[in-house]
C-alpha positions as CSV (number, residue, x, y, z in Angstrom):
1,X,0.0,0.0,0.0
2,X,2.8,2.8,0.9
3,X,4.2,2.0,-3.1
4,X,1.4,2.6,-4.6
5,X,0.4,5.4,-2.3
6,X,4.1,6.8,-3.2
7,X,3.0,6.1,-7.0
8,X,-0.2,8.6,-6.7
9,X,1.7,11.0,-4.9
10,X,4.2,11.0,-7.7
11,X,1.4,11.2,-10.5
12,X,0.0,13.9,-8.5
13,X,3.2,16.1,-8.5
14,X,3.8,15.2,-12.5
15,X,0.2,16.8,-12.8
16,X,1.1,19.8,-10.5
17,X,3.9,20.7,-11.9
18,X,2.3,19.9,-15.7
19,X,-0.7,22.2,-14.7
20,X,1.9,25.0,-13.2
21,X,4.1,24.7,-16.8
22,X,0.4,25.2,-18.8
23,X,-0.1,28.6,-16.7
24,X,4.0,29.6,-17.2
25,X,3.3,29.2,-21.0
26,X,0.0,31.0,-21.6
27,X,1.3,33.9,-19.6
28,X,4.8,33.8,-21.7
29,X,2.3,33.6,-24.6
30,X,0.0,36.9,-23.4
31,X,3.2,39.0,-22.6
32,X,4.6,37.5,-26.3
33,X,0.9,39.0,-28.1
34,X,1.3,42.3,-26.4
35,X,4.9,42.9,-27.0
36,X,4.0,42.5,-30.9
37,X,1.7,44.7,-31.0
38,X,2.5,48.0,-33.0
39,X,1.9,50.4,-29.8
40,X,2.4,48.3,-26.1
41,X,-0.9,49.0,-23.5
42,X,1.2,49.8,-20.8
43,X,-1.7,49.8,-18.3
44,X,-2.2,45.9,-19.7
45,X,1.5,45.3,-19.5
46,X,1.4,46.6,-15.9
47,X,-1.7,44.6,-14.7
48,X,0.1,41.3,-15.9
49,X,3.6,41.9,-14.8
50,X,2.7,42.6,-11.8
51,X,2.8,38.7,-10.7
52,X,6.5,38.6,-12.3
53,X,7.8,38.8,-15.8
54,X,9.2,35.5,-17.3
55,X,12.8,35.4,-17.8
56,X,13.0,35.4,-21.7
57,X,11.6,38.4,-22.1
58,X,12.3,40.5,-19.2
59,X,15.0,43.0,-20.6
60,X,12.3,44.6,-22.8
61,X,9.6,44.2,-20.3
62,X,11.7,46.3,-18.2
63,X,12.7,49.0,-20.5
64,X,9.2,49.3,-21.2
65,X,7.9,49.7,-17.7
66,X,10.7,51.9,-16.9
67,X,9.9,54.3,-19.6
68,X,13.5,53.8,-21.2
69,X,11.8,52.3,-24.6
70,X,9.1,53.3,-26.6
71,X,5.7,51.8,-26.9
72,X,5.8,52.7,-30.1
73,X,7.5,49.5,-31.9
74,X,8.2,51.6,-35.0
75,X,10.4,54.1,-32.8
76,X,12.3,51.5,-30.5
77,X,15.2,50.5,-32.6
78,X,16.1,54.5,-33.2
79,X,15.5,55.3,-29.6
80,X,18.1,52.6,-28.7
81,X,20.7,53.6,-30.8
82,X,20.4,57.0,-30.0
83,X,20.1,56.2,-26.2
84,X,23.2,54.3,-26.3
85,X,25.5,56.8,-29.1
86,X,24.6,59.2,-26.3
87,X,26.1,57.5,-23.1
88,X,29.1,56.2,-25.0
89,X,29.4,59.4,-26.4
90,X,29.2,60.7,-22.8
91,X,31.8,57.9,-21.2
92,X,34.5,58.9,-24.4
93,X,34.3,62.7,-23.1
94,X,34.2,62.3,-19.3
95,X,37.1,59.6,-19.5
96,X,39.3,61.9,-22.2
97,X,41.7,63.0,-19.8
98,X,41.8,59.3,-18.0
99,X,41.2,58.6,-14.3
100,X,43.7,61.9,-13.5
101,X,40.8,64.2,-14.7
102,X,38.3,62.9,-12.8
103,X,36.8,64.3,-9.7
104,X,39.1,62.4,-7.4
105,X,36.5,62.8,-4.5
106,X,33.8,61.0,-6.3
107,X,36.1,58.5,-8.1
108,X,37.5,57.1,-4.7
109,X,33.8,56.3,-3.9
110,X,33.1,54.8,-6.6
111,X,36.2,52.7,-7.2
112,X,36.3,51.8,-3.8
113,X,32.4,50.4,-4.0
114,X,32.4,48.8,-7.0
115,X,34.5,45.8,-5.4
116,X,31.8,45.2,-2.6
117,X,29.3,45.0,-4.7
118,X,27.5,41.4,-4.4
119,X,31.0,40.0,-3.3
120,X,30.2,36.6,-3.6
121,X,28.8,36.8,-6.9
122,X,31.8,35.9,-10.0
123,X,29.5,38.4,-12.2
124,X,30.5,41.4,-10.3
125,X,33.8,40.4,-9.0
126,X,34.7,39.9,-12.9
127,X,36.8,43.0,-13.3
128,X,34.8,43.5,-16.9
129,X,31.6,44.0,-15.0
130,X,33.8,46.6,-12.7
131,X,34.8,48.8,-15.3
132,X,31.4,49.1,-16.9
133,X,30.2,49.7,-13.1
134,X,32.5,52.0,-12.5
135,X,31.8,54.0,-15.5
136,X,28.1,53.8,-14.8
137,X,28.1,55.3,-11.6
138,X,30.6,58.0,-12.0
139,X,28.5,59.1,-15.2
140,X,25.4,59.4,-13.1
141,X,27.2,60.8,-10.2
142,X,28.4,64.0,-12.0
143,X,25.1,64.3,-14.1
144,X,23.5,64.5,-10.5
145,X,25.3,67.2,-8.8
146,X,22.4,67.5,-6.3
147,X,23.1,63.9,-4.7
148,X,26.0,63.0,-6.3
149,X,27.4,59.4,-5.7
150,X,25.8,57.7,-2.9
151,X,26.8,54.1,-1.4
152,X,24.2,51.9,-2.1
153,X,23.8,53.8,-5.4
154,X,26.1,50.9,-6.2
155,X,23.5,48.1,-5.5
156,X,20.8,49.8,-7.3
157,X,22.3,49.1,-10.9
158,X,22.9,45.2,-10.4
159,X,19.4,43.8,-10.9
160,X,19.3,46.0,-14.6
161,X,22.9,44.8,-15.2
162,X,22.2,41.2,-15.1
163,X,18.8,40.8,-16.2
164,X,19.9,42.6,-19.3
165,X,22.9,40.3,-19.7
166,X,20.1,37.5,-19.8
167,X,19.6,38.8,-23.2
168,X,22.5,37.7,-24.6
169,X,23.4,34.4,-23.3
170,X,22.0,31.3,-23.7
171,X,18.5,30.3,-21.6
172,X,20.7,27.5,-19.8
173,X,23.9,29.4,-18.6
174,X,24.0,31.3,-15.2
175,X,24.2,35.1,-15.7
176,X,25.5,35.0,-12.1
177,X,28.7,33.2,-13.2
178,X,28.8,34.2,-16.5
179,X,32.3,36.0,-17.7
180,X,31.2,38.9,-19.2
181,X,34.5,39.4,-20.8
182,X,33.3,36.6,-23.3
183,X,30.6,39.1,-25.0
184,X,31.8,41.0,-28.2
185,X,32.5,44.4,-27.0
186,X,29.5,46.2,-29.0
187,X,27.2,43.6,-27.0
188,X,28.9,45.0,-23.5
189,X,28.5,48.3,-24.4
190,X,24.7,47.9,-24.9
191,X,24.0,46.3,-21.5
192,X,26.2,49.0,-20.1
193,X,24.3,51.9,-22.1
194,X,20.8,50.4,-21.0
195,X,21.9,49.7,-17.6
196,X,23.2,53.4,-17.0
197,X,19.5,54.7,-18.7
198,X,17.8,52.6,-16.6
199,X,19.2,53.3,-13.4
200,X,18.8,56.8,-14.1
201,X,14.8,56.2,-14.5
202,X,14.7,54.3,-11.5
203,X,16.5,57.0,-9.6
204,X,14.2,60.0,-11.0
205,X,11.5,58.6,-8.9
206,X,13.9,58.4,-5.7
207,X,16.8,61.4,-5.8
208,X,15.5,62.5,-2.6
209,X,16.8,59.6,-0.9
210,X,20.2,60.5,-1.9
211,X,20.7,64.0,-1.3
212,X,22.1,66.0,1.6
213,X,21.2,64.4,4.5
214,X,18.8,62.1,2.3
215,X,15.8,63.5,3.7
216,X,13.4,60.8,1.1
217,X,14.5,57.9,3.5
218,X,13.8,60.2,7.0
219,X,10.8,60.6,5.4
220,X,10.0,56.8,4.6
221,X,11.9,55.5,8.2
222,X,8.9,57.9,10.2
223,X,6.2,56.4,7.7
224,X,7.0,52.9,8.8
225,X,7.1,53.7,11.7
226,X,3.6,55.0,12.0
227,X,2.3,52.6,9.7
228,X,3.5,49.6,12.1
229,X,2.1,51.1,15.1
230,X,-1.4,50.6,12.8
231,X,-0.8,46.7,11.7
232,X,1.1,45.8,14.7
233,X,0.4,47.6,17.9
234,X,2.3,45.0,20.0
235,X,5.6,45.4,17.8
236,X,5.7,48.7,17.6
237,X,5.0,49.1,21.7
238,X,7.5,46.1,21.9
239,X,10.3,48.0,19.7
240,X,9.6,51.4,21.9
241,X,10.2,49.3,25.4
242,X,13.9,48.2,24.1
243,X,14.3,51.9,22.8
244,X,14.7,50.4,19.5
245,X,14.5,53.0,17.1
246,X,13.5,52.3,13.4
247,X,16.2,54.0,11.7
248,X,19.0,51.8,13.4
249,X,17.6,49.3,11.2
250,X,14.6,50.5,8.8
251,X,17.5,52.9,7.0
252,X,19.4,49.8,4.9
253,X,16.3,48.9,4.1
254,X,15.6,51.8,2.5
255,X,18.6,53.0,1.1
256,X,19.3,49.4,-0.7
257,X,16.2,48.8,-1.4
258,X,16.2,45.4,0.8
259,X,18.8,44.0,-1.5
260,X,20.9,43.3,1.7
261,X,18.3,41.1,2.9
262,X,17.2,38.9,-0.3
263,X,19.0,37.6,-2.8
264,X,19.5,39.6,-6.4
265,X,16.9,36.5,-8.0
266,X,14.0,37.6,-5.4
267,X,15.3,41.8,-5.5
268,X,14.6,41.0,-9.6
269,X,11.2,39.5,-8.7
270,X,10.1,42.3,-6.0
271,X,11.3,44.8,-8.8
272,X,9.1,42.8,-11.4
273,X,5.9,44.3,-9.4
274,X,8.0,47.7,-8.3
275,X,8.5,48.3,-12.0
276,X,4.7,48.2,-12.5
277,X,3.8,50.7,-10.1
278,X,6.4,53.1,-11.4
279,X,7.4,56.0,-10.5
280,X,6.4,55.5,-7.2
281,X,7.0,51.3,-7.1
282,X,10.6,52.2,-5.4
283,X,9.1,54.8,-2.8
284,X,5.4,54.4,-1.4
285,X,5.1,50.3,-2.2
286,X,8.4,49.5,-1.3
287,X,7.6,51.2,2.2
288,X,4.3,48.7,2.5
289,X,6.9,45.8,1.8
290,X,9.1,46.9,4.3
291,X,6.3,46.8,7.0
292,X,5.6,43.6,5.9
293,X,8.4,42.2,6.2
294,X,9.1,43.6,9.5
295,X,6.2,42.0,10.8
296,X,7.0,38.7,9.7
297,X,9.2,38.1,12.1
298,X,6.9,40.1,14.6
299,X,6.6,36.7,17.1
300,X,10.3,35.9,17.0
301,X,11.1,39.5,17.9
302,X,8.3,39.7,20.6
303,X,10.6,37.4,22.7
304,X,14.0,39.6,22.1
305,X,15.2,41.9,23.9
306,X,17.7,45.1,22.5
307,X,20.6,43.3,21.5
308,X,19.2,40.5,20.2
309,X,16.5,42.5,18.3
310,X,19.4,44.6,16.6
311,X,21.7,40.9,15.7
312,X,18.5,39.9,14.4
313,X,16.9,42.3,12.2
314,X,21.0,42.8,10.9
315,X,20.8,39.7,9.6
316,X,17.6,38.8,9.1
317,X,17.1,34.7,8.1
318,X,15.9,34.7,4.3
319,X,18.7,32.2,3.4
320,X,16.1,29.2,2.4
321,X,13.4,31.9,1.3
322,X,11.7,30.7,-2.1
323,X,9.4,32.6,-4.9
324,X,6.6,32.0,-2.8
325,X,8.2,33.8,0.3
326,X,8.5,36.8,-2.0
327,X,5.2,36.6,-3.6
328,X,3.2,36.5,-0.1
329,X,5.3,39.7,0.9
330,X,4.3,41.4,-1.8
331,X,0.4,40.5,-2.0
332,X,0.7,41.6,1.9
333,X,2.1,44.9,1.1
334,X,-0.7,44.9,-1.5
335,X,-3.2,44.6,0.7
336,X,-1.7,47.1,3.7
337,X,-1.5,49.8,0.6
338,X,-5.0,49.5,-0.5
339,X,-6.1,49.7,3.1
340,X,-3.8,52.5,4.2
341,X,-3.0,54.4,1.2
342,X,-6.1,56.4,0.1
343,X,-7.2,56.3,3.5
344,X,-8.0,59.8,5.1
345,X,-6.3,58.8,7.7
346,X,-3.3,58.2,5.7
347,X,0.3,57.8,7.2
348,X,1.5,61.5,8.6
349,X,-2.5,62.7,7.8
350,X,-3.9,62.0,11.5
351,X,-4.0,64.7,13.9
């Protein structure tokens, strides 16, 4: 009896995972149908990437949402070569003089970063991948006088980096272990190019957060603050009673976007939906996914005291987190948006 039982239990999972391939393929098939279409719907191309974009086809997808390529199919081609003449054209002139004529206070920054970024990932330790980093950031940085460089700035530009990589390697080899150095150099320079453009749309929607004093993430750190006193009284009275305060551990969260706490496979899914809420996917959902995720851990750090709570929250325990860890924080900070945002009583609007 327990072989056959282990027989229908197998049968079972073949038809699972049968049924969950059907679903994969008629979405890849939907988001196929609408990117051949002469002029993309992005309000359709939001509503169903908003559950994650499949891997084939998420470079454009991106570039879409992001607002870096046309809708117009017609105009996309033009735009991208124009798009990229310009930042090459841009890296040729700001690099002339070499690394001498830099700004020297920016460079250090920058060239000092670059090396921490992902550490334990042979993509960005490939000293390719640095030099196109390096030039990415430094371009941005003295294009944006008002923030200028920024660390974490540095972790922002990964998830477009490799996902656009993805484009031009084949479905089974890892972009995370890929040598880059491998491409032909015109290929680099486009994922450089769209990487830099990208970034740059993605940090439109958030400069605040990196200038002087960064005043976008004070703003975000008392937000969440208030808005877990509303979803979790206990926490937030817990957090109070071991003088805990929220920016000793809400402000990485925040500045990196929670790439510190995920890995870059889940940050690329969470930015699947952040992407479809753009420009304000990075700023007002992102702070509904930080409260969730803080109070996912709200029994464990009921029972902590200060130190522990700090250790903790410092190195929180996603390690064996799945898809479906990611998904369920999302459709929670989902559901604490639609109940808080248009609220009258909206975070910072009670008296």
């Amino acid at each position: 009896m327990g072989d056959l039982h282990l027989i229908g239990t197998e049968h079972q999972t073949d038809a699972v995972y049968a049924l969950q391939r059907s679903k994969q393929k008629a979405r890849f098939l939907k988001f196929k149908d609408m990117l051949q279409q002469p002029v993309v719907d992005l309000d359709v191309l939001r509503k169903l990437s908003w559950s994650g974009v499949p891997t084939a086809i998420r470079p454009i997808v991106w570039q879409l949402l992001v607002g870096y390529l046309p809708c117009n199919s017609d105009r996309r081609n033009v735009a991208l070569e124009r798009k990229r003449k310009e930042y090459q054209d841009g890296v040729q002139q700001t690099f002339a003089r070499g690394i001498e004529g830099l700004d020297q206070t920016i460079w250090h920054q920058v060239f000092i970063d670059v090396p921490r970024t992902n550490p334990k990932m042979a993509l960005f330790q490939n000293q390719t991948t640095q030099r196109c980093l390096e030039r990415i950031l430094y371009c941005w940085a003295i294009r944006h006088p008002a923030s200028s460089y920024v660390q974490g700035i540095n972790d922002l530009v990964t998830p477009f980096f490799l996902v656009f990589l993805t484009a031009y390697i084949e479905e089974d080899q890892d972009p995370e272990s890929y040598d880059i150095s491998l491409l032909p150099p015109e290929i680099l320079s486009a994922i450089e190019a769209d990487s830099y453009w990208c970034l740059s749309k993605l940090l439109d929607g958030i400069q605040d957060n990196f200038t002087h004093a960064q005043p976008g993430i004070q703003r975000q750190i008392v937000k969440l603050r208030e808005l877990i006193c509303r979803i979790d009284a206990p926490l937030a009275a817990h957090l109070q009673s071991e003088h805990v305060e929220f920016i000793q551990f809400s402000f990485r969260w925040m500045n990196c976007l929670l790439m510190r706490e995920v890995t870059l496979q889940h940050t690329i899914r969470m930015w699947d939906t952040y992407l479809t809420e753009h420009p304000h996917g990075f700023s007002e959902f992102h702070l509904y996914v930080c409260a969730a995720f803080l109070t996912k851990w709200s029994a464990e750090l009921m029972r902590m005291e200060f130190q522990e709570i700090m250790l903790f929250l410092q190195d929180v325990p996603t390690d064996d987190w799945q898809e479906k860890e990611i998904e369920l924080l999302l459709s929670e900070a989902f559901m604490w948006k639609s109940l808080f945002h248009a609220s009258p009583m909206h975070l910072g609007g009670s008296k």
